[in-house]
Every structure is written in C-alpha cells, then in structure tokens.
C-alpha positions as CSV (number, residue, x, y, z in Angstrom):
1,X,15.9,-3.0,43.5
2,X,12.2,-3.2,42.4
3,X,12.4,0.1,40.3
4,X,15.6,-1.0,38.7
5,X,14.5,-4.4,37.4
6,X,11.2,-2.9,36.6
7,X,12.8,-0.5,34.1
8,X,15.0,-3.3,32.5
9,X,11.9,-5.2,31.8
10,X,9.9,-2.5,30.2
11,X,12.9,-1.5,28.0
12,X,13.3,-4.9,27.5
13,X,9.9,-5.5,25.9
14,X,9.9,-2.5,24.2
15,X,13.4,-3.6,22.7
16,X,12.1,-7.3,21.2
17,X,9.4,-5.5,19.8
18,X,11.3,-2.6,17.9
19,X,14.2,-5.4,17.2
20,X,11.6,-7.8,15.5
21,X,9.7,-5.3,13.5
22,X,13.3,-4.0,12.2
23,X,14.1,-7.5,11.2
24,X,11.3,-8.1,9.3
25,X,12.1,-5.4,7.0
26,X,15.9,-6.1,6.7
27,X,15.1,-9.5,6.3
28,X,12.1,-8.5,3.8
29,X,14.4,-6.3,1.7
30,X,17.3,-8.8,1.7
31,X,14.9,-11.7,0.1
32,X,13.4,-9.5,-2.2
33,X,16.9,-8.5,-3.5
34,X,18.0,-11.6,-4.1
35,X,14.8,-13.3,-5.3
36,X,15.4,-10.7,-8.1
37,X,18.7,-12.0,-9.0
38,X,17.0,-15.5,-8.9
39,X,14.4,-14.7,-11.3
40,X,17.1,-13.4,-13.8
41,X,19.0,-16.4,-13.6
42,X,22.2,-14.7,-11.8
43,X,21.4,-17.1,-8.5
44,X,20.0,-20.8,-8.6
45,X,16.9,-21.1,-6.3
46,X,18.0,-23.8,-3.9
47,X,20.6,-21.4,-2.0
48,X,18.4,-18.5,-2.2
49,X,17.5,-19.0,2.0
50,X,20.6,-19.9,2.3
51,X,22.2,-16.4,1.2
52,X,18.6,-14.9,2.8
53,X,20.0,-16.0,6.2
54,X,23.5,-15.2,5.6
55,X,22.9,-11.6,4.5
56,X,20.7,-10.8,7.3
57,X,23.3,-11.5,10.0
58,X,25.5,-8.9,9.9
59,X,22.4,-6.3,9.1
60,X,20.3,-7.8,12.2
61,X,23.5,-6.7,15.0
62,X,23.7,-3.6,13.5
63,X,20.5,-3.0,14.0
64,X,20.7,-3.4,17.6
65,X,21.3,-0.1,18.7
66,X,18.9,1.9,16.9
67,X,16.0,-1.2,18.0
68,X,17.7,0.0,21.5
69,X,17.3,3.4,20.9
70,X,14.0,3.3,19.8
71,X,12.7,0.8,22.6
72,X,14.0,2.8,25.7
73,X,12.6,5.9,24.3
74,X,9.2,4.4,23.8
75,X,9.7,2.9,27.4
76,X,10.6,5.8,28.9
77,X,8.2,7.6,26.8
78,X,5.4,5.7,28.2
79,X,6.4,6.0,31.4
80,X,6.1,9.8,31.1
81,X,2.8,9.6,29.7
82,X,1.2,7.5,32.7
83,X,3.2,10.1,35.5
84,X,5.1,6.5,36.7
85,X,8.7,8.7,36.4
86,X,6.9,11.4,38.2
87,X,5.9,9.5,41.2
88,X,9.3,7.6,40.7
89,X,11.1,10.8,40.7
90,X,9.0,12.4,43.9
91,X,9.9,8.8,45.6
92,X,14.2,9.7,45.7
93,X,15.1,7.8,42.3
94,X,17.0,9.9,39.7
95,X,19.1,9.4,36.9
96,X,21.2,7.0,38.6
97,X,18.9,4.5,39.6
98,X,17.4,4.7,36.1
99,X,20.6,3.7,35.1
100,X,21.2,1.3,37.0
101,X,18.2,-0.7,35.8
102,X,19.2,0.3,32.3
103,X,22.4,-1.4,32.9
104,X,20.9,-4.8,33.8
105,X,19.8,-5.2,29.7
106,X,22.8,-2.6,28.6
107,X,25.6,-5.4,30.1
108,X,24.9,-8.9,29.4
109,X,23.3,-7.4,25.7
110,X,26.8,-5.4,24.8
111,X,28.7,-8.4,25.8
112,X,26.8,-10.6,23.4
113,X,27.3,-7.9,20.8
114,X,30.9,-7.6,21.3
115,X,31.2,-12.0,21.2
116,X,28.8,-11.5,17.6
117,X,30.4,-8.8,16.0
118,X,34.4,-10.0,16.5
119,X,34.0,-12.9,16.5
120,X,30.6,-14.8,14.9
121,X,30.0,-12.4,12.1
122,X,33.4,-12.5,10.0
123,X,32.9,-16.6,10.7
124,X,29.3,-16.3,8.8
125,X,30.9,-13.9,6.4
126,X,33.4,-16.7,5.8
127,X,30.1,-19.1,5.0
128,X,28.4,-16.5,3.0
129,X,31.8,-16.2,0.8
130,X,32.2,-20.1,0.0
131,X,28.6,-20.3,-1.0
132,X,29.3,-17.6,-3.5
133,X,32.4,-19.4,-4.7
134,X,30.0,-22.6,-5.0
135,X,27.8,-21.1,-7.2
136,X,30.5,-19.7,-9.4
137,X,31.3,-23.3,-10.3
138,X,27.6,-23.8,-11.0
139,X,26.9,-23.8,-14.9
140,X,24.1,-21.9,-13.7
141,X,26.6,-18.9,-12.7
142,X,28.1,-19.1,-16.2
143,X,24.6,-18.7,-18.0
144,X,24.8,-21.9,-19.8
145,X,21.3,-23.9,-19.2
146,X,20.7,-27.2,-19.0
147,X,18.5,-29.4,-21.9
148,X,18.4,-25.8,-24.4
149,X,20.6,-24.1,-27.1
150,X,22.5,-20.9,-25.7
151,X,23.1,-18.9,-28.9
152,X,26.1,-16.2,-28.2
153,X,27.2,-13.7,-30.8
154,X,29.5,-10.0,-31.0
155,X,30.0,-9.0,-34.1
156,X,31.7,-11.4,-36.5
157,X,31.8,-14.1,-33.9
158,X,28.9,-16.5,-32.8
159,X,29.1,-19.6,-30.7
160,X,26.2,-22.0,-29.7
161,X,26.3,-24.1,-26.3
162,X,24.6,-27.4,-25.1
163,X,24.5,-29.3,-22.0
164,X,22.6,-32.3,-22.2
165,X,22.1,-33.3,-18.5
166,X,24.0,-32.4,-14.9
167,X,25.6,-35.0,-12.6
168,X,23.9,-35.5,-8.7
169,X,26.2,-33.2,-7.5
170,X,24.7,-30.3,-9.4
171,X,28.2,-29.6,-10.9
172,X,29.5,-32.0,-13.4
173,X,28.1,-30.6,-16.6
174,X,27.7,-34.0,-18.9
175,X,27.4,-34.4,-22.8
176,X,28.9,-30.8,-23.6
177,X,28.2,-29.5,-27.3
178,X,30.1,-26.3,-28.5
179,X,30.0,-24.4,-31.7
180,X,31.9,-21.4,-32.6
181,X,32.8,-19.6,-36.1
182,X,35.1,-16.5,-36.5
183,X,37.3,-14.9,-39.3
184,X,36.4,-17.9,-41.0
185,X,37.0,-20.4,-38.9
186,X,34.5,-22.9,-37.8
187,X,34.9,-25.2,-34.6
188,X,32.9,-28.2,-33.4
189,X,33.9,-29.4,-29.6
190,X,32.2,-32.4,-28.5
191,X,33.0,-33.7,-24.9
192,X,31.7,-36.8,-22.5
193,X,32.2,-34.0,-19.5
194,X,32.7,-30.3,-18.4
195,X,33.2,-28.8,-14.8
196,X,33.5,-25.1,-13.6
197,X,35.4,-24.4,-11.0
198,X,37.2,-21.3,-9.4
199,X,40.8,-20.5,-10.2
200,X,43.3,-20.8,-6.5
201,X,46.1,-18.2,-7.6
202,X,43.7,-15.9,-10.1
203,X,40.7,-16.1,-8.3
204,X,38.7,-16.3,-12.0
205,X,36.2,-18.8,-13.0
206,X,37.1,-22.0,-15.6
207,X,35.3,-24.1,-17.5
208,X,37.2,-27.2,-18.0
209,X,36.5,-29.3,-20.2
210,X,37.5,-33.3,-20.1
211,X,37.5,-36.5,-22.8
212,X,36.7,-34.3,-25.9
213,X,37.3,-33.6,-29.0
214,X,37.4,-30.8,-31.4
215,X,36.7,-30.5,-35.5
216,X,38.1,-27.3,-37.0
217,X,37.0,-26.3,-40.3
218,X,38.6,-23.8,-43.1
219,X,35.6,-22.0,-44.4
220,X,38.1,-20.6,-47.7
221,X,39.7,-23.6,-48.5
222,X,37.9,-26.2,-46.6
223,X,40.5,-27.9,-44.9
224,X,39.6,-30.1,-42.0
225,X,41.7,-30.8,-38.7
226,X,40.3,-32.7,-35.3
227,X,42.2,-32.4,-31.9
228,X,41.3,-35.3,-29.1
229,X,41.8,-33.9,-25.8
230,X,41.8,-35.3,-22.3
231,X,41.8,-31.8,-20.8
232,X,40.7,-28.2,-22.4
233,X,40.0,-25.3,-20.5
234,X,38.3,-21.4,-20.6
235,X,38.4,-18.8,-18.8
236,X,34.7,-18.1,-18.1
237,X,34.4,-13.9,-17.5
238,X,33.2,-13.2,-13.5
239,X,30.2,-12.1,-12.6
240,X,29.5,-8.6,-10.8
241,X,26.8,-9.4,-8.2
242,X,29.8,-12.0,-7.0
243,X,32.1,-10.5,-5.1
244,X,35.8,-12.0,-4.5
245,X,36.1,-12.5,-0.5
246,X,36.7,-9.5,1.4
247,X,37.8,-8.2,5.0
248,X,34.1,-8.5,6.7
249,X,35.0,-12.3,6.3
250,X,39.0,-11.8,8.1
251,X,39.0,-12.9,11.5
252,X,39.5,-9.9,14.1
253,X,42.9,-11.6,15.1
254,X,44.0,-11.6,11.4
255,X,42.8,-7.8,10.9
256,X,45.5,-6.6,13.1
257,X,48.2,-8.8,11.7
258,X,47.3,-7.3,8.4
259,X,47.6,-3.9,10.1
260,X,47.3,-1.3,7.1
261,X,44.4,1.0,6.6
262,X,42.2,-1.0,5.1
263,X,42.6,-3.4,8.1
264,X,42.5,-0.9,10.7
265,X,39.3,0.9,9.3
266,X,37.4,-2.4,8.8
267,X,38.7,-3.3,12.9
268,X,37.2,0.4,14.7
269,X,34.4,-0.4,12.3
270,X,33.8,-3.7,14.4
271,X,34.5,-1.9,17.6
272,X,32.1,0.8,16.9
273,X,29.2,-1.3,16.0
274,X,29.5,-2.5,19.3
275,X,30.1,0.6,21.4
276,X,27.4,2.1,19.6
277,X,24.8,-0.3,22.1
278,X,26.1,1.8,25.5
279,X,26.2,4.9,23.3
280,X,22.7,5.1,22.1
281,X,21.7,3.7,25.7
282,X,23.1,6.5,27.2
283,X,21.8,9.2,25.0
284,X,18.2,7.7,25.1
285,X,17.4,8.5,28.5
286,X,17.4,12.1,28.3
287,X,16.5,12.1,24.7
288,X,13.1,10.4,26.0
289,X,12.3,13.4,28.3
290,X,9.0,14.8,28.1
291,X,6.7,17.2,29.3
292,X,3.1,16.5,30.4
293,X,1.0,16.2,27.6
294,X,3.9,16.1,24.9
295,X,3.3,12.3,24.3
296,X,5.6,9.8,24.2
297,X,5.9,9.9,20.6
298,X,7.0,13.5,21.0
299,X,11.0,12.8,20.5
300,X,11.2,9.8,18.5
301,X,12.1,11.7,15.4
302,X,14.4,13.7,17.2
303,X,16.4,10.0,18.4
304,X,16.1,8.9,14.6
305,X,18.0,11.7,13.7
306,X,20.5,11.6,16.1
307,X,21.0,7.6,15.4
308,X,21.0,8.8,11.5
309,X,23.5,11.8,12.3
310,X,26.0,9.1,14.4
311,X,26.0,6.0,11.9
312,X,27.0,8.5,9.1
313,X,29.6,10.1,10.9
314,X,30.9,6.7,12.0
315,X,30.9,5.4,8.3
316,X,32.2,9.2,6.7
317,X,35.2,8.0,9.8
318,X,35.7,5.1,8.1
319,X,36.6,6.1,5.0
320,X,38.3,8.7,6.1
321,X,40.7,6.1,7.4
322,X,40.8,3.9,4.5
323,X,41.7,6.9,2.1
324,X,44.2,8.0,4.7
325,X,42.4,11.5,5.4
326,X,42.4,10.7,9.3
327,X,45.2,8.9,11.4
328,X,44.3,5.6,12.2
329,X,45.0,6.7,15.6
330,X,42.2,8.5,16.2
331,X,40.0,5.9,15.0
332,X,36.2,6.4,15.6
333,X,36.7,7.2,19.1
334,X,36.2,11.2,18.4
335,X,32.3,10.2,17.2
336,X,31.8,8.2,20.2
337,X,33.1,10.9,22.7
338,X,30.9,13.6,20.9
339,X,27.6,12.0,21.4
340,X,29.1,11.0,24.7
341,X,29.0,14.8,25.4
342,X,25.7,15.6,23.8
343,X,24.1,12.8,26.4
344,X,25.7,14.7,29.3
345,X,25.0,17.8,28.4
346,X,20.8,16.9,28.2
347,X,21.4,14.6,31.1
348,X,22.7,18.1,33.2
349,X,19.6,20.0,30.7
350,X,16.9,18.2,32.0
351,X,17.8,16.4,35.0
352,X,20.7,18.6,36.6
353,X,18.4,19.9,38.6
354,X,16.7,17.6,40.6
355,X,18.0,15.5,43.8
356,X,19.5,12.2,42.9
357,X,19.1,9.1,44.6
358,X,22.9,7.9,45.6
C-alpha cells in the first residue's frame, strides 16, 4: 500500500539520521576515553582505533531503539505538523495501517538486531578481550619504557629498570638491566632477553626473563654471589583499566549451559536489548500524537523519559537477578509487558475513538 511504504520511508530517514548523530557521540566519547588512557601511558597508541571500533559495537545496537524512538516520533511528528495524518486519517487509514507500514522497517531491523546482539556482539567482545590480553604482554602495559631509566621505590626498597631496544614483534623486550636494593641487599640482573606474557591457569601477568644473570651483593659484610639463569620470572601486578574476560564475550549457547544467575541475567539482558526495538516502536506511535499547533517537538522529552524510565528498569532487573532478589523466572519480561500496557492504553487514549481501516 502507498501509505504504508510511505510511512516506512519517512521513519526510515528520520531513523539514519537520529542513529548517526547518536553514534557520533558514543563514538566521540569512547575515543576521548581511551585517548586519555593513551596519553598516560596505560594503552600504546597503535591499537587505540582498534579498541575505538571495538568499544563502539556493543554501545551503537543499543542504541538502536532510542535512535528508533526518537526517529518515528520526529516522523510522525512531522507528519502532524503538515495535517498529512489528518488527511490520512479522513481518507479510512488508522492505527493499523500505520502499523503496518511501521512494520516494514520494525521486521527485517529486529531480525538484524536479534542476529547482532546473540550472536555478533559476544564474537567482537571475544576480539576486544584478546587485544586486551595482547597489550598486557606489552612492556608498555607493565610501565617499563623503552631507551630510559624507570626508577621505582617504597620505602626502604628501590629498584631501577632498563630496556635497551624491542624486537619486530613489539614484544620481545631485549638487553634487560635491573637493579634492586633492600634490607641491605643489593641485586644486579643483567639478561640478553625478557618477554611478558599472561599467565593460562592464574590469569596474572609475568615478566620472564631468559639467558641472564644475576650479582647479589652483602652491603654489611660485602659478600658477593652471581646466579646464571636460562629462565627467571615475576609476577608483574595487573592493571585496573584491564579487565579479565567476562560474560559479554560467552557465546549465547554457552550462557545457558553455564545456567546460574550471573548467566541467566547477562542472557534476558541480550534478549531485552533486542525486544526493546518492537517495544519502543510500539509506544512511539501514540507517544508522537499531537494536537494542531503543538509542534512536533511537543513530546520528544516526554519519549526520552519514557526510553530513560525503561532502560533503568531493565538494568535495576538485571541486577535484581544477579543478586538473586528476583527469580530468574520472571526475567525482564514484567518491564516489557508494562510499557506494553502503557502503549495500549494511549493507543485506546488517543486513537480509540476513531474508525479504523481493517
């Protein structure tokens, strides 16, 4: 029908153009975020688009619903403004045929959420995870620098590094100079090469250290002792801003095998994300009512707030379920059914009275 793919384009327009202007700020706010990390030395510069792109994934699709929110009710809002739903309205088509056209974007764009979010995103998750293990075994993770003295001192204790130059493969660490003197002990460790890498069973990092040697000094009575070593290692502490790999990266097959609350929480989480795209589809259309002359701007705080008041219930759900506070039965179906309701009950508020087009 000619009004129904009319709709689904102007929603549709409005939608890529909310959707990209939303994008630009998550994406905006992610680099920013982590360019700070890079200027303190935390992350080395060459992966910073890397983790840019990574990041933004996961933000971008949830997104999606409150770019749809916003698009059909600046749609529909224009629509109001120029009298087209008037003279739509006067011509037989109600609620149903709007819908209708609403559901030629709505389908084909919740499928594609449903293939991202279950599937795609715990994938890039998986990415975004190994190249934070990779730059744990970076000497840069560590805070030693290449070509310069790192000097390193608590209390009675002080220990000097040096690194003379770094292998092609940006991980090898070779000519490796340490100092350290404590309780009067003084130790010189001199090796041809050192590596970080991350511990399998522990999960922590280690600097190991290969073909070295190590001079130990008696600052009371002077005695003298070296140690040859093919292998030496320490355990190097971990790093906050580097989290360990968690379940945004578990496949949604493996969530339910885990099957405790933790599981189950992070698996409605998934599910909600994408019901949330028919949700906020549904409630827009009445949301975007207007009277003449109340512009089409009119409600768009009002459909902020009700996206605002949903996502927190969703995630207050959600932790409800990981604490153990709710059943996992009940899921986050309850929050779904409630706006469900609220959408009906404008849908009968503002529409229930007029003739419907079957």
């Amino acid at each position: 029908m000619i009004i129904q793919r009319y709709i689904a384009k102007e929603i549709l327009w409005s939608f890529i153009a909310t959707m990209l202007v939303l994008l630009l700020i998550i994406v905006g706010n992610t680099f920013v975020r982590l360019l700070a990390k890079v200027s303190t030395g935390e992350l080395p510069l060459d992966i910073l688009s890397q983790l840019v792109l990574l990041s933004s994934v996961n933000g971008a699709l949830q997104l999606v619903p409150i770019a749809l929110l916003i698009g059909m009710m600046l749609a529909f809002g224009r629509l109001y403004q120029d009298h087209e739903m008037e003279a739509m309205s006067a011509s037989g088509a109600g609620p149903k045929v709007f819908y209708k056209g609403i559901a030629h974007l709505l389908i084909p764009l919740t499928i594609t959420m449903a293939g991202l979010v279950l599937f795609v995103v715990p994938w890039v998750e998986g990415i975004s995870n190994e190249v934070r293990i990779e730059v744990k075994q970076r000497p840069e993770a560590s805070g030693i620098p290449i070509g310069e003295f790192l000097q390193l001192g608590q209390g009675s204790q002080s220990t000097t590094l040096f690194v003379e130059a770094l292998e092609k493969e940006q991980v090898m660490m070779e000519r490796f100079f340490m100092h350290s003197e404590s309780k009067g002990q003084q130790h010189f460790l001199v090796a041809g090469q050192a590596i970080l890498f991350v511990d399998k069973f522990s999960g922590e990092r280690m600097l190991q250290i290969n073909d070295g040697s190590r001079y130990s000094r008696d600052l009371k009575t002077g005695a003298f002792s070296v140690f040859r070593f093919e292998e030496h290692g320490f355990r190097i502490p971990p790093l906050d801003i580097l989290s360990s790999v968690d379940l945004d990266a578990v496949s949604t097959m493996d969530l339910l095998k885990i099957n405790n609350r933790k599981s189950m929480a992070e698996f409605h989480w998934r599910i909600a994300v994408v019901l949330a795209t028919p949700v906020m589809a549904f409630i827009a259309f009445p949301l975007s009512f207007s009277r003449p002359r109340q512009g089409k701007f009119g409600r768009l705080a009002l459909g902020i707030l009700v996206f605002a008041i949903y996502f927190n219930l969703l995630i207050t759900a959600v932790s409800f379920i990981e604490k153990g506070s709710m059943p996992v039965a009940f899921g986050l179906w309850w929050v779904h059914l409630i706006f469900i309701g609220i959408g009906a009950f404008l849908l009968k508020h503002y529409y229930g009275s007029r003739k419907v087009k079957q």
